[in-house]
N, C-alpha and C positions, 0 to 999 in steps of 0.2 A: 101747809104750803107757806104759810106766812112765818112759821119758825125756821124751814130753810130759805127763804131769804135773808133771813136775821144772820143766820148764820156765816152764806157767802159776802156779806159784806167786809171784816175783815179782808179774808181773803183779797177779795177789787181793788180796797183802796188801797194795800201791802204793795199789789201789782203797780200799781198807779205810780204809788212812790218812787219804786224801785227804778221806772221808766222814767221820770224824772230826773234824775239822780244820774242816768245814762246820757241823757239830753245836756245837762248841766255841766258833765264831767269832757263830753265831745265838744261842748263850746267853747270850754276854758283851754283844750287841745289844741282847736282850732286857733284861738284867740292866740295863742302862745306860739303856735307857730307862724301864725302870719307876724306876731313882734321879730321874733329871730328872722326871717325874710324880709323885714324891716333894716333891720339893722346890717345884714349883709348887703341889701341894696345899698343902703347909706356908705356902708364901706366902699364899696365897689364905685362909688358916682366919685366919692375923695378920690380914690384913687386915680380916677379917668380925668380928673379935674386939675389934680397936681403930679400930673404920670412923672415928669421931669425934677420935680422933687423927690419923689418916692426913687427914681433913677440915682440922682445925686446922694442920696443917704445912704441907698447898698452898696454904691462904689464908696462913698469914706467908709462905710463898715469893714468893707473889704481890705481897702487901704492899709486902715487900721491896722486888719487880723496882721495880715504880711509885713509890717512894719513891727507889731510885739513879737512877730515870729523871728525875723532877721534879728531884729537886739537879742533877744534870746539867748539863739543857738550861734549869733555872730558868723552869718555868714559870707557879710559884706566888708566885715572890719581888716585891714590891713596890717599882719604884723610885720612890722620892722626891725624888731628885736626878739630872739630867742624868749626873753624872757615877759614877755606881753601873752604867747602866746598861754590861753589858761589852763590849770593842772590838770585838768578836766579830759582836755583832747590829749596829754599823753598818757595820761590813765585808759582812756579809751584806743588807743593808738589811729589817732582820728589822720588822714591823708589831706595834706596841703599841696594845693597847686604851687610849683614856682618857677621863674627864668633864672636860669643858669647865668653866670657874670664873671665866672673865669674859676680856674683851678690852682688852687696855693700849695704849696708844701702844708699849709695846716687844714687843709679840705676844700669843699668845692664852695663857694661863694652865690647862695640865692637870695633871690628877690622873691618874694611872699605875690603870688597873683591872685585875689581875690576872686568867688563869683561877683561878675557884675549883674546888676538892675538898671537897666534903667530908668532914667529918676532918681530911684531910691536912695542909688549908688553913691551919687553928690550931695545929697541931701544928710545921710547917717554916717558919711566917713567920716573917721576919727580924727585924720589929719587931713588939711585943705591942700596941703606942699605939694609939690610934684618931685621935691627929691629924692635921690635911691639911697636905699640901707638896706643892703645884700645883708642877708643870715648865716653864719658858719655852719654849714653841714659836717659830720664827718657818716660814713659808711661803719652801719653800725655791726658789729662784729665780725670786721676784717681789717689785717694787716697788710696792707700794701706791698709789695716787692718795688724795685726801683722801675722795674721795667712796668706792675700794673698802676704805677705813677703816668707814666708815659703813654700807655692804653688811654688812661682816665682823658689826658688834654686830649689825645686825639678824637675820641668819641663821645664825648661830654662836653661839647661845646656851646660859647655862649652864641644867639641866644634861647638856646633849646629849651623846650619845655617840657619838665621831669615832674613828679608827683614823688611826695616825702610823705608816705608810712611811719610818723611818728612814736616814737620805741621810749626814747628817756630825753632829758636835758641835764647836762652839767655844766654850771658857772651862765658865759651866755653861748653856748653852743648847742646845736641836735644832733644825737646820734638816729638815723634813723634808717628805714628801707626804701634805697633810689631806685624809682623805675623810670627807664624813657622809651617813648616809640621804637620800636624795631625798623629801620628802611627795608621801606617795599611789604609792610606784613602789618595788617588790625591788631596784630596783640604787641605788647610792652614783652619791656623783660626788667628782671630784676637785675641794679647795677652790682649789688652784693653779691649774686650768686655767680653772674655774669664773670667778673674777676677769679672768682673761685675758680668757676669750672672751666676757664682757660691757663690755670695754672699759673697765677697772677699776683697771687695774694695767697697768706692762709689763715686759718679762726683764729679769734682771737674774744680775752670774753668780752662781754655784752655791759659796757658801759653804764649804771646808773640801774642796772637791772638785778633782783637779786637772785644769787645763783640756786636758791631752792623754789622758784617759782617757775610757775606753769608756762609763762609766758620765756620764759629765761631758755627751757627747754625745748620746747618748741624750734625757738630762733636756732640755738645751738643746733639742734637734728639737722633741721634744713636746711643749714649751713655747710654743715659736718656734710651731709649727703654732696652738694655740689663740689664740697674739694678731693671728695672719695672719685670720683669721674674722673676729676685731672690725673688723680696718683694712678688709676688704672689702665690709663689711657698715655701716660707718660706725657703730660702737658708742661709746659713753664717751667717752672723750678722741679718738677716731678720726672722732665726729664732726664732719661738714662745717657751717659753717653758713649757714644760707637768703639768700634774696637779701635779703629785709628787714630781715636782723640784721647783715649786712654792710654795706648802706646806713645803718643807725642808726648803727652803730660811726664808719662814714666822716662823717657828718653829725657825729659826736660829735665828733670828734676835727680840725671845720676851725674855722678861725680867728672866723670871721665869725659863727659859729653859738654858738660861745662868747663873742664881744662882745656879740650881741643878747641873750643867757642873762644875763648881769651888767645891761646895763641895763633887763631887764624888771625883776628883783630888784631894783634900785636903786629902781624906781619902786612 
């Protein structure tokens, strides 16, 4: 009897240890979590304590973000010359808001209208002036006719506001894509195609753009497509004309008919 007790004693005190060691290891748990709920109470009381500060620093955080985003991607900034705007958005054929300021023999004359902010708006512009400096547009892969000259002033008036599809720049000019609201209808139309397909104008190539590029072709189809409408449809210069206006022309232009024309005159 007295050599199995001898024996179970390893055993007990192994057990003992072990239980220990369990004890020890749930205190230091314990202890560790009541610190971290320490610490988040502590946070939590700052925060109750200076709610108004912690208010104030997310809004300049904020501020911040939106004010490196604006400089950035510029989209507060005003341009007033063709050539401010950066190589960037014509590479990307980036669309500018603008008001229209009249129609010239050498294109349509805008004024660059920026998104505003406010605040931010006076605070990041480039220029403090209030003066205008319209940008020379021209309608990028079309030739005008005399009469879709005359379409352009009456339907493109100042001070309407159009949206320019930036395509290329040459010298300080945009060749680009005009769109303006349709009366009475949610959707625009494009002033390029516009002309086209009333037979107005016809292609012509793509300015600043090179003619083996993706973009080059593109423009060119969809172009090509709106003046194929006019020709099918006998629009503008596409029309045919009548059998009377042809007989006149041909009466006009014989000989006999221009002899009697001078001696009626004469008498």
């Amino acid at each position: 009897m007295r050599r199995e007790n001898v024996n179970n004693m390893p055993a007990e005190s192994s057990r003992e240890t072990e239980t220990d060691e369990k004890v020890l290891d749930r205190q230091q748990r314990n202890n560790g979590n009541q610190s971290f709920h320490n610490i988040l109470a502590a946070i939590s009381q700052f925060v109750d304590d200076n709610l108004s500060l912690v208010r104030n620093l997310s809004t300049g955080l904020a501020v911040a973000g939106v004010i490196v985003t604006a400089r950035s991607i510029r989209l507060i900034t005003k341009f007033r010359r063709a050539s401010e705007i950066p190589s960037r958005f014509i590479e990307r054929n980036v669309s500018l808001r603008g008001k229209v300021h009249s129609i010239t023999e050498k294109g349509i004359e805008v004024e660059h209208v920026p998104i505003f902010l406010p605040v931010l708006s006076p605070i990041l512009s480039k220029h403090k002036d209030v003066s205008i400096s319209p940008m020379l547009v021209h309608l990028a892969g079309v030739e005008l006719t005399p009469e879709g000259k005359m379409w352009l002033q009456n339907n493109v008036t100042p001070p309407q506001t159009v949206w320019l599809k930036l395509i290329s720049r040459e010298d300080d000019s945009l060749y680009c894509l005009v769109s303006k609201s349709r009366q009475r209808s949610l959707w625009s139309c494009c002033v390029n195609e516009e002309v086209l397909r009333l037979g107005l104008a016809r292609t012509a190539p793509i300015a600043g753009v090179r003619t083996d590029s993706r973009l080059y072709w593109r423009l060119h189809k969809r172009l090509h497509r709106a003046e194929v409408k006019a020709e099918k449809k006998g629009r503008g210069l596409w029309k045919e004309e009548s059998l009377w206006e042809r007989a006149s022309k041909a009466a006009g232009n014989n000989a006999v008919v221009r002899m009697m024309r001078r001696i009626f005159k004469s008498t």
